[in-house]
C-alpha positions, 0 to 999 in steps of 0.5 A: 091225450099226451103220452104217460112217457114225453120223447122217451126222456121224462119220468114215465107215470105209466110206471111209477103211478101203478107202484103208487096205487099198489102201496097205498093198497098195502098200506091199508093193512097196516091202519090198525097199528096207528089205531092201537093209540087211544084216540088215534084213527086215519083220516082215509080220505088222505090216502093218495092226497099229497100228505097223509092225515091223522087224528090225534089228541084233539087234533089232525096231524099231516105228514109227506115225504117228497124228493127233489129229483134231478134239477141238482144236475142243472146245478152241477153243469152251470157251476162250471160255467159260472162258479155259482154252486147254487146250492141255497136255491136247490136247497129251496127246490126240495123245502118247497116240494114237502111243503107245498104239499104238505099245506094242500091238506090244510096243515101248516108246517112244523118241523121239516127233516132232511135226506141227503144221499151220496156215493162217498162223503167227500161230496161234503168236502166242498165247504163252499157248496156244503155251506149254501146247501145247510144255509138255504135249507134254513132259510127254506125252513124259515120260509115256510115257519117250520124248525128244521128237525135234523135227517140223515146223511147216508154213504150209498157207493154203488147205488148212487154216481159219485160226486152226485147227491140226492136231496128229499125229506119230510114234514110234519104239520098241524091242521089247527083249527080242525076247520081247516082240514082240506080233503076232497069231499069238500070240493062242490060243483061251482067252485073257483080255482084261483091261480097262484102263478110258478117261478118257473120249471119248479122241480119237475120236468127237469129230465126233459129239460136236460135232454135237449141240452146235448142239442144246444150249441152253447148248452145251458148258457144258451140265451133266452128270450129274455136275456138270461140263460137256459141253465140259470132260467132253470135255476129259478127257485120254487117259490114257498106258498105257505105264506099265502095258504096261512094268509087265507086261514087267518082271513076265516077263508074256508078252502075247499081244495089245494093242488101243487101242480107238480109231475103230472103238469096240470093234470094234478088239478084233477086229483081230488077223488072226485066225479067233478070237471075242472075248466081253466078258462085262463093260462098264462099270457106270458109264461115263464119263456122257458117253457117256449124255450123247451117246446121248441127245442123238444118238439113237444105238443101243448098236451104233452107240455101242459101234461109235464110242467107246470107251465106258469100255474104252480099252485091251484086253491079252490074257494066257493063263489062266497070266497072267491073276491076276499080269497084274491084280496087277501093274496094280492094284498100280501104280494101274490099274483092271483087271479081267477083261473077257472071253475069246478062244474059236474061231469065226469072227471077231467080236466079242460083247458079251453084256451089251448083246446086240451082235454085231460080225461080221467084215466090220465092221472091213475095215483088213487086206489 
């Protein structure tokens, strides 16, 4: 099993994901105010999902909070290679990672709020950046068929570096019909997981992906194998899956569970809070090459690869047998590269991958209380 820290660069889980488990702990002494509301109650098998869940009025409502990270760094770099800001796509990167997670659960997205940090508010007097930002935040939101509901633009001097923005926001969804709710009790031995393949790194892994930077003689405008360069390969937006979730939902397809495989690579197929093993008998047969690209240049394991990024795999959707052939009609007809990826068997919690003989085993994702 790869280690919680890759090469001593990347995000070290064995930190964070502790946090994580202690505020949810937190967070259940705080249940009685939302049920002071007539008619309001948790869906408590939400808490440590990737959106959280409540029942109000007649129906469920989800909400998620999700950042972008460090890619904007990639951005910054190349734009003094290129002249490119590259901002509409970054824009993308942080829309897709609220909404991608939002819609795990079932919900489709209604208003979508955004955080923008900076050291000093200069960084907005870039009217060429500035405006490919706010346009690709639109037209993100319109993606995802969400209104784009306003957010906050703080002044951080001496918590954040200057001329750096932090980028990340919120959701809100509806999960209408109340069928729809997505949540771990529906998950059965037997069940399919159908692939729906990335763009690329997506928004996670990226500190990894800038370390080996420094040992690249030409840095981010090395040439991949496929011509384009590291920097711009990087660059590829994340794709909005909210299309292809709905899609299945006007078709009457009953999902059992969702998985936006994000950090924790593909160790997040395991999330559901569930004794069940997950075994992909399916990966990839040409990958984005910037994944070859970064195990080269990193030296870095299948595990420690497949335990980071999501290499190839960027949104999981389990279906019974029952569902499986309409599930992959309706995807394909609507332009997305599904295909069958693996099943759900008994056994204890772990995820297998048998083309690369790996083997994640259940206390290597610990983000549940």
């Amino acid at each position: 099993m790869a280690g919680d820290k890759n090469e001593q660069t990347g995000v070290n889980y064995g930190d964070l994901d502790p946090f994580k488990i202690a505020a949810q702990q937190a967070g259940g002494s705080t249940t009685d105010n939302l049920e002071r509301y007539f008619g309001y109650h948790e869906v408590a098998e939400s808490v440590g999902e990737s959106a959280y869940i409540w029942y109000e009025g007649g129906k469920y409502q989800a909400m998620v909070t999700e950042g972008l990270g460090t890619k904007n760094l990639v951005a910054d770099a190349m734009r003094e290679v290129t002249g490119k800001t590259y901002y509409d796509a970054i824009a993308q990167d942080t829309v897709a990672g609220i909404v991608n997670d939002l819609i795990v659960v079932g919900a489709m997205p209604k208003v979508v709020t955004a955080h923008m940090s900076v050291a000093e508010s200069e960084w907005f007097n870039d009217t060429q950046r500035m405006h490919d930002l706010v346009d690709g935040w639109a037209t993100a939101c319109n993606l995802a068929g969400a209104k784009w509901g306003g957010g906050e633009t703080p002044q951080l001097k001496q918590i954040l570096q200057p001329g750096v923005i932090e980028l990340s926001g919120s959701a809100i969804g509806e999960i209408n019909p109340p069928e729809r709710l997505t949540v771990s009790s529906k998950l059965q031995a037997g069940d399919h997981i159908i692939y729906l393949p990335s763009s690329g790194i997506h928004a996670n892994g990226l500190t990894d992906a800038r370390a080996i930077v420094d040992n690249l003689p030409e840095g981010y405008s090395t040439r991949l194998n496929d011509g384009s360069t590291y920097g711009e390969s990087l660059l590829t937006p994340t794709p909005i899956y909210v299309d292809a979730v709905r899609s299945l939902f006007h078709a009457g397809v009953d999902v059992h569970y969702m998985a936006n495989i994000t950090g924790h690579g593909w160790r997040k197929l395991m999330r559901a809070d569930r004794e069940l093993t997950y075994v992909m008998a399916f990966t990839p047969e040409c990958p984005p090459p910037v994944f070859d690209f970064i195990q080269e240049h990193s030296g870095k394991s299948d595990e420690q690869m497949y335990g980071t990024f999501n290499m190839g795999l960027g949104f999981a959707i389990f279906v019974s047998d029952e569902h499986l052939a309409g599930s992959l009609k309706v995807l394909q007809s609507g332009g997305w590269a599904a295909r069958l990826g693996g099943h759900v068997e008994e056994g204890t919690r772990r995820v297998i991958i048998e083309p690369k003989n790996i083997i994640f085993e259940t206390d290597s994702l610990n983000i549940r209380s």
